[in-house]
N, C-alpha and C positions, 0 to 999 in steps of 0.2 A: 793651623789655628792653635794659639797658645793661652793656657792661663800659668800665671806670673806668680797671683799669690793668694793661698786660700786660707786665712786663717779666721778662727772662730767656734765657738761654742755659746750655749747659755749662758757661762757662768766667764765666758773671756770677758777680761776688763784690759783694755789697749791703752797704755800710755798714750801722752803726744808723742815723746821719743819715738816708741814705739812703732807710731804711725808711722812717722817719719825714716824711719831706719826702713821697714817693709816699702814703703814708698818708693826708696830710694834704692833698695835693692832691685827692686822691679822696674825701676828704669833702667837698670845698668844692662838686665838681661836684652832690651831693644837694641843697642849700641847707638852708634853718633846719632843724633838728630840736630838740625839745624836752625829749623823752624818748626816752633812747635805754638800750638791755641791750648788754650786751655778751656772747658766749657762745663761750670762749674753752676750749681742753681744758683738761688737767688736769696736774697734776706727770709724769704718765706722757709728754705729751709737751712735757718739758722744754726742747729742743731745736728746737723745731719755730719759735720764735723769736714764738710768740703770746702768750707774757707780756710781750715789751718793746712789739710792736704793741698789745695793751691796755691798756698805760700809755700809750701816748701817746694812745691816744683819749681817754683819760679824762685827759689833760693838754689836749687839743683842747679837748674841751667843759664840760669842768668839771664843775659840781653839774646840768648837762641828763644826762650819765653818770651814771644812778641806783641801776642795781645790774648787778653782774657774774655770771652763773650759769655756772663751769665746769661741762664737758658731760663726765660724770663716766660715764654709762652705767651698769653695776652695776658703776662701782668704788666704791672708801668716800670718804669727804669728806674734803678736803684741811684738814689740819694749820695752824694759824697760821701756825708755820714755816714749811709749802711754799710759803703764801702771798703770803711776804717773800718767800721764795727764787727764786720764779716770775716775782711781779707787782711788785717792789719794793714803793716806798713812797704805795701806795695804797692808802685807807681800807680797815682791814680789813672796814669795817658794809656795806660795798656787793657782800661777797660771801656770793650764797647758795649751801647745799646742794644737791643734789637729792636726789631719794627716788625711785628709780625703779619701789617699789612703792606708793606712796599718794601724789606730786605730780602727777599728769597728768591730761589732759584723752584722751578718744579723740573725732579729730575723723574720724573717717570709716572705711571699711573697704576696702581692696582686695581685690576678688570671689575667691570659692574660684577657680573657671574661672581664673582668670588666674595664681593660684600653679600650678595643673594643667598648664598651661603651663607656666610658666619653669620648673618640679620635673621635665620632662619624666614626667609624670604618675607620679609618687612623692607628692605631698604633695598634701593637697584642703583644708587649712584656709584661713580667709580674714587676711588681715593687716591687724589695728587700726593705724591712722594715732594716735600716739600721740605727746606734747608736753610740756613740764611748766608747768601752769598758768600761769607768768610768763610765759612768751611765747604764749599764746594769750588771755589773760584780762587781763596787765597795760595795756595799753592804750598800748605804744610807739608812738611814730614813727618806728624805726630799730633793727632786729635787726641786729648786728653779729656774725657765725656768723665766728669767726677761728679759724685752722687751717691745718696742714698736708697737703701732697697727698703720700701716699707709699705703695708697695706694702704691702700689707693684707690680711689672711689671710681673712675674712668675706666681705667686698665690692672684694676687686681691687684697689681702691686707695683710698687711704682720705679720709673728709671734704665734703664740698660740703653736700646734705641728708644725707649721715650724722650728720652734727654736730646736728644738728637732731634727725630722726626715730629718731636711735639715743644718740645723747649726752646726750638730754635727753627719750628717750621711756620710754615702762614695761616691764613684767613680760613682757607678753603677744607687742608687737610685737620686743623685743630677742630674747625664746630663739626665735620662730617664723623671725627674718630668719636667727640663726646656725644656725639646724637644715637650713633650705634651703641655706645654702651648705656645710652641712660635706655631704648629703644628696648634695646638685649633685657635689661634691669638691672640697678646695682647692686644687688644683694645675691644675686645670682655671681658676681663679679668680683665683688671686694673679697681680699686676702687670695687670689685664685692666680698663680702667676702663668697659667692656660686660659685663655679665653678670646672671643673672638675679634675683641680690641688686638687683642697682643698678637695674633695669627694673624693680624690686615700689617703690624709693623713689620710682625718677622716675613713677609711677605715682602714689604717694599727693602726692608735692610737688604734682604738675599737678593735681591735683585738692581738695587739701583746705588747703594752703599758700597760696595766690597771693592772699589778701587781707591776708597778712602782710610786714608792709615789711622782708622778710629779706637784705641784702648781707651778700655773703661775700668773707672777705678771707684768702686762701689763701697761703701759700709754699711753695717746693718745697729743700730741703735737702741739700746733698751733702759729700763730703769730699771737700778739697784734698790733694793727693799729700804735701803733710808730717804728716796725716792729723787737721788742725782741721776745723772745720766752716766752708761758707760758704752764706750763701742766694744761691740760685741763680737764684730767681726769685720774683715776686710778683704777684699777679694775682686783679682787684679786680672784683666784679661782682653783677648782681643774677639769673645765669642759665646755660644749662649749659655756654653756651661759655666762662667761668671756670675754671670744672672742666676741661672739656677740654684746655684748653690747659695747663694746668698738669700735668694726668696726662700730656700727650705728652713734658713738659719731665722727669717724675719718669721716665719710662720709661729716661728717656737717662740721668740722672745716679744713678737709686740704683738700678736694674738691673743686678747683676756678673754678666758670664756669663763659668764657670770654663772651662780651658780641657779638663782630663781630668776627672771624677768625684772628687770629696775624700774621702780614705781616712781623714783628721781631723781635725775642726775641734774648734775652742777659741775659746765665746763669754763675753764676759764683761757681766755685768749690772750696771751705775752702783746702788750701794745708795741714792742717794739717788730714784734713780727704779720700782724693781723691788724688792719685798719679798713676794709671790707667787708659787705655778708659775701660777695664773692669767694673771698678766701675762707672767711671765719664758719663758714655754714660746713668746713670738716667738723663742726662739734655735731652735726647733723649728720653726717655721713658716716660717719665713723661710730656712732652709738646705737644707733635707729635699730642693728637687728639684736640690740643687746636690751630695749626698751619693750616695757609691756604695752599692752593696747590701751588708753587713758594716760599713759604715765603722763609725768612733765619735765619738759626737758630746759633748763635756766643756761640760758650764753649769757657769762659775762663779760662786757667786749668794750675794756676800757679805749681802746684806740680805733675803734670803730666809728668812721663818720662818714661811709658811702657806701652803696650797694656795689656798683660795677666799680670793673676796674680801670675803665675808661668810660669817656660820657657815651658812647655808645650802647656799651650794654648797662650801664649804669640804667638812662633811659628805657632799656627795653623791660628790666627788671620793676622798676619804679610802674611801667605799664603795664605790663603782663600781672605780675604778681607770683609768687610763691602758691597755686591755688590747684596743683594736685597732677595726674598725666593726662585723663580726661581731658579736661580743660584748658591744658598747654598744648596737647594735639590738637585740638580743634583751633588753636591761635595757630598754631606753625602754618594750618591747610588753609584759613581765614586772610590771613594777613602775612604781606609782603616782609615787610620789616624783620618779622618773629624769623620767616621761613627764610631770610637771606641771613642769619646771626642764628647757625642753630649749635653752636656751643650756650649763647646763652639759652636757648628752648632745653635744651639738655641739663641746662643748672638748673631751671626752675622748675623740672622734673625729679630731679635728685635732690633739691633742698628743702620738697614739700614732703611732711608727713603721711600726706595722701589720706588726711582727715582719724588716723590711727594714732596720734600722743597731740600731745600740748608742745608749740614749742614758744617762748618767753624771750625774748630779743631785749638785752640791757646794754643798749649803747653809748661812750660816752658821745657822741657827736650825734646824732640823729633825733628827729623829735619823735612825742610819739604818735603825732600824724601822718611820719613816714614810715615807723615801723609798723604799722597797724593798715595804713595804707597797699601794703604788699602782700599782704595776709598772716601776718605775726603777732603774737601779743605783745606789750609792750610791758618792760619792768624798768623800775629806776634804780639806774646804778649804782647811786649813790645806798640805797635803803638795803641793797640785793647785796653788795659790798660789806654792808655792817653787817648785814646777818650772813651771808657766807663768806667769811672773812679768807681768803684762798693760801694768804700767808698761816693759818692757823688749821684748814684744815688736810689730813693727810689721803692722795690716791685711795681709792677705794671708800669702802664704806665708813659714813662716819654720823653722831648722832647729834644730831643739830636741833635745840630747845624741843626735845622728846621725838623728832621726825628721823627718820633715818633717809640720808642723805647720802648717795654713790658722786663722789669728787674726782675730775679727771682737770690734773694741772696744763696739759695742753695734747689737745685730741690729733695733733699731726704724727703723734709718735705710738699710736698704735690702733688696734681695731677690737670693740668689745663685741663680742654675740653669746646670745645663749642658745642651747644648743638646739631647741625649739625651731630657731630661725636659719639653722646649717644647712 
């Protein structure tokens, strides 16, 4: 087992060049490859700087880069547009969908026993090792799992075989992995790159993975005090000490520990990457152990205009509600629907307050019979927009018409706590 390339600090700022130069170094060290995938996230994570590192592979190798599979998870299929937007000007024919209800292969199962374990014996199902047929059936010589390593509401921190076994796995193994960690709890979880999500993957990786030629090419992402982004690090490899290293380097840089309890924040969601509370409710996941008990917590979610990310969980959400673990446990054990879909039982366990802050839904596409519908309060965009104007205010704390106001420009790129809630 090799790692390729490990570079990074707090204070590294990485070129494009840069990237690319390392990049490409680090293919040279594999030798020939023929056929190679590349499996790279999705418009969600914009920023994680994996669309310009998959142009340049696919500038490396050429027509041997034969199709690209963003690791989509159950989110919807990326847009031509984001395609350009993401990956520039690479053939759009070399990208595929996934389907992560009818593309996959299950190549194994991780024993009930072993989820009884890590569930601290809450849960006895077993977890299918699940894939989508192009990377267990296409016949590469070179999986390129490209991705960022950053605090993660599900699994601690996010990426390595996530990318793999959840990005590009199905139905069964994606709601059963998020039911264990919402089940587990997320705050016990988030920023933790050990925990019993991550022990059920590195279980099936070791087991049902290692005849597939899978390097993984990770970055870790932070913001510079004038508050652009710089990669901080990159780290090239075909094993866990890639991951590691890089979760140790995301601990430093996108970890904010506040100094009192925030009375209120104000997150704002990039519309070109956030148009769900599916995805957008990381302004919830990401702040909640950094928030005091009463606080209030304002999303404002210009390109928001549905809860799920398909009409399935869309509806489950729209029916169940956002209304705490109580109450979503007794739906999952109640009704068929909730308990055959438990990634979404598992969202609406991690996206509720659990009756401890305020949290204020400002969407532009939703009314406010739907947001209030699900159990949110409902603020208007337009009015939340003049007064937290997000181009004007800066990360962190800021004083807004005498209130003091915590501003986070987009809550995917780190995790706040204080230290009360560690």
């Amino acid at each position: 087992m090799s790692l390729y390339c490990a570079i990074g600090s707090v204070d590294t700022d990485l070129s494009s060049l840069q990237l690319k130069n390392l990049l490409i170094e680090s293919l040279a060290k594999l030798g020939q490859r023929n056929r190679v995938l590349a499996v790279p996230p999705d418009i969600t994570r914009l920023h994680s700087r994996a669309g310009d590192l998959t142009r340049y592979a696919w500038q490396h190798y050429g027509d041997r880069l034969q199709a690209v599979l963003p690791a989509l998870g159950t989110h919807v299929a990326m847009k031509p547009a984001q395609i350009s937007h993401m990956y520039g000007d690479m053939p759009q024919h070399l990208f595929h969908a996934h389907d992560w209800r009818t593309d996959i292969e299950t190549l194994g199962e991780v024993p009930a026993e072993y989820i009884r374990e890590q569930s601290e014996g809450k849960l006895k199902y077993t977890w299918p090792a699940q894939v989508n047929r192009l990377i267990s059936q296409g016949g590469f010589d070179l999986i390129l799992s490209i991705g960022q390593v950053v605090p993660h509401e599900v699994i601690g921190m996010a990426n390595y075989n996530k990318n793999i076994l959840i990005g590009t796995g199905g139905r069964e193994g994606i709601n059963r992995s998020h039911y264990l960690g919402a089940v587990y709890g997320l705050e016990r979880i988030m920023g933790r790159a050990d925990n019993p999500v991550r022990s059920v993957l590195n279980y099936a990786a070791d087991h049902f993975l290692r005849h597939l030629p899978i390097v993984y090419v990770l970055t870790v992402v932070g913001r510079k005090a004038d508050g652009e982004l710089a990669v901080r690090g990159l780290y090239i490899g075909d094993d866990v000490e890639c991951f590691h290293r890089a979760a140790e380097l995301s601990l430093k840089v996108n970890f904010e520990l506040v100094d009192e309890p925030i009375r209120k924040a104000v997150v704002y969601l990039d519309p070109e990457e956030f148009h769900s509370t599916w995805l957008g409710n990381k302004a919830v996941y990401r702040t909640r152990m950094a928030l005091a008990d009463d606080a209030e917590l304002i999303i404002l979610a210009p390109g928001v205009k549905e809860f799920g990310e398909d009409k399935t969980i869309d509806s489950l959400i729209r029916k169940y509600g956002y209304r705490g673990t109580p109450t979503t446990l007794a739906a999952v054990e109640a009704h068929e629907d909730l308990a055959g879909d438990l990634s979404a039982a598992a969202h609406l366990i991690q996206a509720s307050s659990e009756g401890r802050f305020r949290i204020v839904w400002c969407p532009g596409g939703l009314s406010r019979q739907e947001v209030e519908g699900v159990g949110y309060e409902y603020g208007d965009l337009n009015a939340m927009l003049a007064r937290y104007d997000p181009h004007k205010l800066s990360h962190g704390y800021n004083r807004v018409e005498g209130e003091e106001v915590f501003f986070i420009a987009n809550p995917g790129l780190g995790l706040w706590a204080h230290r009360s809630r560690l």
